[in-house]
VOGU-3710 file (C-alpha; in Angstrom, 3 decimals, decimal comma):
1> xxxxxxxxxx> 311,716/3,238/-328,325  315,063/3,955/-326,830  316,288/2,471/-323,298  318,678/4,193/-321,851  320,776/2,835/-319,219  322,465/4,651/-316,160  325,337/2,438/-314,481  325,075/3,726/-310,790  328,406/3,538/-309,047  328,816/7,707/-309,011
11> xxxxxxxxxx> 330,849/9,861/-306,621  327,936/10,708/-304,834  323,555/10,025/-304,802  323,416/13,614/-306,116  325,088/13,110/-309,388  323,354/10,212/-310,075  320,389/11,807/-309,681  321,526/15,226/-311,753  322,285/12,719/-314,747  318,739/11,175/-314,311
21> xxxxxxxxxx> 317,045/14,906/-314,429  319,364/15,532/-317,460  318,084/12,679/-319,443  314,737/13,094/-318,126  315,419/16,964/-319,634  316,784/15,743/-323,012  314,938/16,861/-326,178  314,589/14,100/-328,177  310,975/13,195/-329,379  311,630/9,356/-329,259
31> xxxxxxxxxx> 309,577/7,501/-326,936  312,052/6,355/-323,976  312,583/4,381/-321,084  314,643/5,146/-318,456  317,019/2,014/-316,759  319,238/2,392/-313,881  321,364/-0,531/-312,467  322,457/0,110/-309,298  325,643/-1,949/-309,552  326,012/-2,589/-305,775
41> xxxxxxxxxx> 325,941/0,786/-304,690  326,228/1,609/-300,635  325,559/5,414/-300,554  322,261/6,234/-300,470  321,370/6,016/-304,136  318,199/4,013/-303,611  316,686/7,131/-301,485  317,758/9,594/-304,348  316,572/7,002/-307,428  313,221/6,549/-305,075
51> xxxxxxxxxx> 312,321/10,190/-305,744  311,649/9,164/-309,717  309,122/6,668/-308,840  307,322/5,160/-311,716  309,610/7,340/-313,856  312,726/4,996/-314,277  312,827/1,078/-313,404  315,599/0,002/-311,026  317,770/-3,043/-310,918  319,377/-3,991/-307,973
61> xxxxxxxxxx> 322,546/-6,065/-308,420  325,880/-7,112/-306,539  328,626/-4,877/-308,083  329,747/-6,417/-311,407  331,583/-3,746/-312,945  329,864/-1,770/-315,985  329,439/-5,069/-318,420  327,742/-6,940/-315,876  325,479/-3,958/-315,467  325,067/-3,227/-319,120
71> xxxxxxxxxx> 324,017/-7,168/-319,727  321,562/-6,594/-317,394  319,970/-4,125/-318,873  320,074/-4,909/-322,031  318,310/-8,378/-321,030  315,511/-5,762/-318,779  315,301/-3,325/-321,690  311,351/-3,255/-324,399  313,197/-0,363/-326,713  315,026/-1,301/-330,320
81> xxxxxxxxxx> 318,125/0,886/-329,416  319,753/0,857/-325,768  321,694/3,882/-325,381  324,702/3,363/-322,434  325,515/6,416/-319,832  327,641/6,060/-316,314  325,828/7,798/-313,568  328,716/10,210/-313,166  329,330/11,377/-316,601  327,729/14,271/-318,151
91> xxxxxxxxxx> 325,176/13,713/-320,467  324,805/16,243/-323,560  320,783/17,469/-323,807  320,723/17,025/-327,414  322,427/13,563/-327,427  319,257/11,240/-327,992  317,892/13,667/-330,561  321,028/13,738/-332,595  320,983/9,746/-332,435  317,340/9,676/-333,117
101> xxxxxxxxxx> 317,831/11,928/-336,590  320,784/10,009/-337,525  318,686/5,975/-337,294  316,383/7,741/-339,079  318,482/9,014/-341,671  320,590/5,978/-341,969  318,175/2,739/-340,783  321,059/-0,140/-341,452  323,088/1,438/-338,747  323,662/-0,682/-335,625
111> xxxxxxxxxx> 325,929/1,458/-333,625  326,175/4,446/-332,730  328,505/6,494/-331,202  330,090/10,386/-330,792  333,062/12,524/-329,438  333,084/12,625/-325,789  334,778/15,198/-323,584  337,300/13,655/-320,844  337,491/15,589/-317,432  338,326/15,168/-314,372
121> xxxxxxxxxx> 341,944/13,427/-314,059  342,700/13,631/-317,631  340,793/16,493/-320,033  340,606/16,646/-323,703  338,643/15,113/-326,252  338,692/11,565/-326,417  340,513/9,745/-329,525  338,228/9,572/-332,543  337,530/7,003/-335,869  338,089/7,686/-339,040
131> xxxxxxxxxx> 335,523/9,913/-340,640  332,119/10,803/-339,580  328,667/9,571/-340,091  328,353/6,072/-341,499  332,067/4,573/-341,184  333,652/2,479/-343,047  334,102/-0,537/-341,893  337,171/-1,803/-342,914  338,991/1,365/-341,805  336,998/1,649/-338,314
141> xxxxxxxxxx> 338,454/-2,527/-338,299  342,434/-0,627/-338,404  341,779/1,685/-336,544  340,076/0,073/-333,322  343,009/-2,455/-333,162  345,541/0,584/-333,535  343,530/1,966/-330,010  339,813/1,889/-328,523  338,605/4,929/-330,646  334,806/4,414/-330,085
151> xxxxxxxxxx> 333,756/5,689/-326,145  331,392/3,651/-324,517  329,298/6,226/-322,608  328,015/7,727/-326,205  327,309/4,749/-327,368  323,821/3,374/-328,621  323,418/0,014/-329,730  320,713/-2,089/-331,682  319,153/-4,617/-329,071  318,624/-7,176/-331,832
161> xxxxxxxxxx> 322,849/-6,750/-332,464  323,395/-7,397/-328,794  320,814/-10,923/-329,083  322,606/-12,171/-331,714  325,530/-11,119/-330,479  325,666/-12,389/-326,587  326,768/-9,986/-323,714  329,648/-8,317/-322,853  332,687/-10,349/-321,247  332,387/-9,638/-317,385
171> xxxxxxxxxx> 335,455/-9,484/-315,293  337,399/-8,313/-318,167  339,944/-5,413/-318,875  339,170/-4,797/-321,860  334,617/-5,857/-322,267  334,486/-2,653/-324,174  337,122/-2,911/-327,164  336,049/-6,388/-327,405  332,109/-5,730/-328,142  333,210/-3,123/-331,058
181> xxxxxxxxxx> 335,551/-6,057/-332,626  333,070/-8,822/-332,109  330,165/-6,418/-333,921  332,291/-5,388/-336,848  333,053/-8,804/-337,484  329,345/-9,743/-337,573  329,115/-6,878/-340,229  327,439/-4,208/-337,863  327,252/-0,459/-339,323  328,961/1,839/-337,038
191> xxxxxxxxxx> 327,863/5,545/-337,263  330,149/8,269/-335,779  328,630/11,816/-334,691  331,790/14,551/-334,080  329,612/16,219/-331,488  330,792/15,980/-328,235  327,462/13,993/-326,656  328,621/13,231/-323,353  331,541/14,372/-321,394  333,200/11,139/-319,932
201> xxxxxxxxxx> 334,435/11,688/-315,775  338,448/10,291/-315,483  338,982/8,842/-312,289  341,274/6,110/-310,630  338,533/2,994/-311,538  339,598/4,049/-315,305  342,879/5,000/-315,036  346,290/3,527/-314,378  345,297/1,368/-311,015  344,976/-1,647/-313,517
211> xxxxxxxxxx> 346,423/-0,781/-316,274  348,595/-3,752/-316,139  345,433/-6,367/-316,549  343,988/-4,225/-319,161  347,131/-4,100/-320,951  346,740/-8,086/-320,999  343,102/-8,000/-321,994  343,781/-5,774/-324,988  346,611/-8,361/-326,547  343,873/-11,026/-325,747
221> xxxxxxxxxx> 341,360/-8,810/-327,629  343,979/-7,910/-330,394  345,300/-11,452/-330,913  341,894/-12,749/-331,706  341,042/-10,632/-333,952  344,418/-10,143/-335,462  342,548/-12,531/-338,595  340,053/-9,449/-339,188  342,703/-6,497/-340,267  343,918/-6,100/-343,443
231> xxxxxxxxxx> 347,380/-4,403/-342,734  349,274/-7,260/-341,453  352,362/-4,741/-340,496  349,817/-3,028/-338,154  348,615/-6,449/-336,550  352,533/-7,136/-336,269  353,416/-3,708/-334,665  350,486/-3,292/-332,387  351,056/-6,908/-331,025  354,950/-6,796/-330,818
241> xxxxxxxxxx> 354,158/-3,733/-328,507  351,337/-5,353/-326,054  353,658/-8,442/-325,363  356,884/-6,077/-324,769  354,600/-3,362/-322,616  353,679/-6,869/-321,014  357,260/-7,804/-320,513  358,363/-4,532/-318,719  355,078/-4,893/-316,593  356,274/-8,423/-315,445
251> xxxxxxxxxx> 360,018/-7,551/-315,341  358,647/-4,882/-312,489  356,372/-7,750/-311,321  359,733/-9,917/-310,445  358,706/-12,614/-313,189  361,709/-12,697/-315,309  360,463/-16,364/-316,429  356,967/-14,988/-318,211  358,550/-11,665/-318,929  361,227/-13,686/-321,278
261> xxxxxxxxxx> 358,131/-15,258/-323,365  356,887/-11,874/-323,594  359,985/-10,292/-325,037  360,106/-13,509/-327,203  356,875/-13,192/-328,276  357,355/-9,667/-329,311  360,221/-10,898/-331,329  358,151/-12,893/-333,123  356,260/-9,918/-334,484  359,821/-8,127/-335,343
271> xxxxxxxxxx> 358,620/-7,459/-339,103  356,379/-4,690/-338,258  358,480/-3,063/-335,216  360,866/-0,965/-336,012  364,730/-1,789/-335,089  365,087/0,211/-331,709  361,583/-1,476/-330,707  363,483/-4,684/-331,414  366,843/-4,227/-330,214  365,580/-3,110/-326,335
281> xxxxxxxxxx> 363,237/-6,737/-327,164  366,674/-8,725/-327,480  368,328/-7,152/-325,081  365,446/-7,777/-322,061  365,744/-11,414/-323,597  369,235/-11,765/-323,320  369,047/-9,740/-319,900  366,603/-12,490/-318,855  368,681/-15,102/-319,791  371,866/-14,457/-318,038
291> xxxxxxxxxx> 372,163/-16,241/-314,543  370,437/-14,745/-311,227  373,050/-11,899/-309,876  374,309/-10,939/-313,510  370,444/-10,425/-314,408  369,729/-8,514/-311,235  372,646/-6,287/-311,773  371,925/-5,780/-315,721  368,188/-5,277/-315,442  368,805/-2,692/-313,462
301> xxxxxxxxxx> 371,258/-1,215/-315,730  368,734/-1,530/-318,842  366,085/-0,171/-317,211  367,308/3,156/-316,260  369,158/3,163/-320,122  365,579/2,556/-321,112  363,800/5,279/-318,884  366,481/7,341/-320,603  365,654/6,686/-323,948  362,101/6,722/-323,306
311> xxxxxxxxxx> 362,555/10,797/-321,672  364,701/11,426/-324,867  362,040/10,573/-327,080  359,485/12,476/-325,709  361,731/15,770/-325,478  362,028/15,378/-329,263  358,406/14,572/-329,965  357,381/18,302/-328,225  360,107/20,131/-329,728  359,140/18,523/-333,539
//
């Protein structure tokens, strides 16, 4: 059996309730269950999930955020696999029935996942791993701490992974990218499907609004499983840029004190940034240094000569 879990916190009670008929109308043969956690919702969704009856199970919670939902119902959920969905994304018919074919093809996998459409404020297809079918681990390992390249709303995961495993970190920017680190180093077997299985809604909750805490949460993430990757100049590279993306965040933030430990801590990982990377690192260090006007007057300065820099590159990236 498969339990598949709806996060309710949707736009509106009526797309909730299309992505419940759109399960409901999927074509896998696998027996199924259908969970919805309605995370705190204030809209009317427990009129339109009422109309399902005995057809899906409900659980009512305070709103959590999508870990504390998914932790509950992966503690609620009777099938071996528990497949994730948000109620306002778009679920592909064919989805469960692709995953179905491929744990039967290939029974040591323990996650699995597929390409998912973006729409809404951003479109396009979201980033991807390395090669399809059963991955690699090693080279899924690189690439997940080079960016989060496995989407959580196509995602279906072995409930005996998740017991062994724990839940997801809850009030956390980054519960996600953590999960896929924490179950390759267990030794899970990740299975990638270059289908598009669901199309994933962009909207401000997953956007920029926090993208400050969620750039934190992902150095957290990368820094403690720096230990797992085998190219050290990518585990040097991809930290040196959280803590100096941290910096500029706290430089903006009016915390020159913590945004100096940043730019020093980037430092730190100079070997596998390249020199421009480091140079603008020394220079917000010795910017941060100088006394109170001098560093007012120069910050200012070296941000707009870094804006500049920044528009230059980009020019030259969509001309090359």
């Amino acid at each position: 059996m498969i339990s598949f879990v709806i996060t309710a916190r949707a736009e509106s009670p009526e797309v909730l309730g299309r992505t419940v008929d759109e399960l409901r109308a999927t074509t896998a043969s696998v027996d199924r269950e259908i969970i919805v956690v309605d995370d705190g919702s204030t809209d009317g969704t427990a009129r339109e999930l009422a109309r399902f009856g005995d057809a899906i199970r409900v659980i009512r919670q305070g709103n959590g955020g999508c870990p504390a939902a998914f932790n509950s119902a992966f503690r609620a959920a009777r099938g071996d696999f528990v497949a994730l969905c948000g109620a306002d994304d778009i679920l592909e018919p064919r989805r469960l029935e692709w995953q179905e074919e491929a744990v039967l093809r290939h029974p040591e996998v323990d996650v699995l996942c597929g390409n998912a459409r973006l729409f809404g404020r951003v479109t396009g297809d979201h980033p991807a791993p390395p090669g399809t079918g059963v991955l690699d681990s090693a080279a899924l390992t690189d690439a997940l701490f080079s960016a989060n390249v496995i989407c959580a709303p196509s995602v279906t995961i072995r409930r005996a992974l998740f017991e062994q495993l724990g839940p997801f970190i809850e009030n956390f920017g980054a519960d996600d990218y953590e999960y896929w680190m924490r179950c390759l180093r267990a030794g899970a077997r990740f299975y990638y499907d270059p289908r598009p299985l669901v199309g994933w809604r962009q909207h401000e909750s997953n956007l920029s609004g926090r993208s400050a805490w969620m750039l934190q949460c992902s150095y957290e993430v990368r820094r403690r499983y720096a230990d797992d990757v085998a190219d050290r100049a990518l585990v040097h590279r991809m930290l040196a840029a959280d803590l100096f993306g941290i910096g500029r965040q706290l430089v903006d933030d009016g915390r020159p004190r913590a945004a100096r430990r940043a730019f020093r801590g980037a430092l730190r990982h100079a070997s596998g940034a390249g020199p421009s990377a480091n140079l603008r690192a020394l220079c917000w260090v010795m910017v941060l240094s100088a006394p109170d006007g001098i560093r007012e007057h120069a910050g200012r300065m070296f941000i707009g000569l870094s804006r500049a820099l920044d528009g230059s590159r980009d020019v030259r990236a969509a001309l090359s």
